[in-house]
C-alpha positions, 0 to 999 in steps of 0.5 A: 596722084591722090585728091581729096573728095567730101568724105561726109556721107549721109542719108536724106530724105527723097520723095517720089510718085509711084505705082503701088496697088495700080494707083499712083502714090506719093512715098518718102524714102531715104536715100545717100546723099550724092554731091555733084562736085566729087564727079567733077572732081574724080572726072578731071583726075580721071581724064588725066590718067586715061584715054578719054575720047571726045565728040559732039552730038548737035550742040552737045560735047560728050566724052567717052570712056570706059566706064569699068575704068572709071568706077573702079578710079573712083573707089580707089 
């Protein structure tokens, strides 16, 4: 099965308070771009093709599966 996922990639640039020197600084640095909707994507193809096991924690519903599996699917 193969899908399609933005194939676009590129650098922005992030921002965020650190420790350097024992004092908090803000610093800029840049960064790839990560867009949510290829993990959507890559999940729901994923779940189809491997055992992915479900539960819930309060209101929360989890799923479970390797993640091992499910990095090396989605570099495929």
């Amino acid at each position: 099965m193969t899908f399609q996922i933005s194939s676009g990639k590129h650098n922005i640039t992030e921002h965020s308070a650190i420790t350097e020197d024992g004092r908090g600084v803000w610093k800029s640095y840049e960064t790839l771009f990560v867009d949510g909707e290829d993990f959507t994507k890559i999940g729901e193809h994923f779940e189809r093709e491997f055992d992915v096991k479900t539960t819930t924690i309060g209101d929360c519903k989890l799923k479970l599966m390797s993640q091992r599996a499910l990095v090396d699917f989605a570099i495929k």
